[in-house]
N, C-alpha and C positions, 0 to 999 in steps of 0.2 A: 601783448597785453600789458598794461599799465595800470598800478596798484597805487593809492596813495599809503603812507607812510603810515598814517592812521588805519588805514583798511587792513595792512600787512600785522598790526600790533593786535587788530581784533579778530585776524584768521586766527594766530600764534594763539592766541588765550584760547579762543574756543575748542580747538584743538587740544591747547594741556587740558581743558577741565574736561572733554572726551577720554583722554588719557586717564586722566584721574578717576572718571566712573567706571573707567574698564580695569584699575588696580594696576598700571601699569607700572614699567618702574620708574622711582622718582629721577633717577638720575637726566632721561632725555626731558622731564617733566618740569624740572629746575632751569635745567637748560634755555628750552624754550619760552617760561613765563622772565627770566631774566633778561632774553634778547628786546621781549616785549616791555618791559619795564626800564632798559636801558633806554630803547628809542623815546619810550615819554616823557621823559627826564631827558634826555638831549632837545624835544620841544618844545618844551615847560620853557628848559634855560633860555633857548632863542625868545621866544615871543613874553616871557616875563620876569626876570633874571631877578629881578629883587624878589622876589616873592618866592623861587627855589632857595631861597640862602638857608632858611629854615631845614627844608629839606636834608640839604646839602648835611648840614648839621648832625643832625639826628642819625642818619643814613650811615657816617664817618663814627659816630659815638656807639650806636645801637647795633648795627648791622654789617659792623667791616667784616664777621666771618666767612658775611656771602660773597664777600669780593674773593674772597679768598680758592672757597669750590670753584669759581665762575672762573677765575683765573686758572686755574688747576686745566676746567675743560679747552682752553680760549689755548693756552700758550706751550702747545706741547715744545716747539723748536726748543723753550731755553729749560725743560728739565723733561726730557725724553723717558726718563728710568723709573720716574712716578708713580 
């Protein structure tokens, strides 16, 4: 079976907001609206690169703390004891 990239991004949401009407916990709920939101933003940049820079922006000024969880989930090898 074969998915496109965008298909995959609108399973992952509908699923969190499933999750979210069932009160689930936020943690796989983060998870998976982030997975979804990193691929948009990797296909924003290819097909429009000037027009992400704004983004890019904002993203680094407003919202580095969610790098931060996402990273926590994403990189157990380099701090296992977390």
């Amino acid at each position: 079976m074969s998915i496109s990239k965008l298909e995959a991004v609108k399973r992952q949401l509908n699923c969190a907001v499933r999750l979210v009407v069932l009160q689930e916990d936020c943690i796989p709920i983060f998870n998976i609206v982030y997975s979804a939101l990193s691929v948009v933003t990797d296909l924003a940049i290819k097909k429009k690169p000037e027009e992400i820079k704004f983004y890019k922006e904002w993203d680094k000024k407003y919202l580095g703390q969610r790098h931060k969880y996402w990273n926590f989930l994403k990189h157990a090898d380099k701090d296992p004891e977390a």
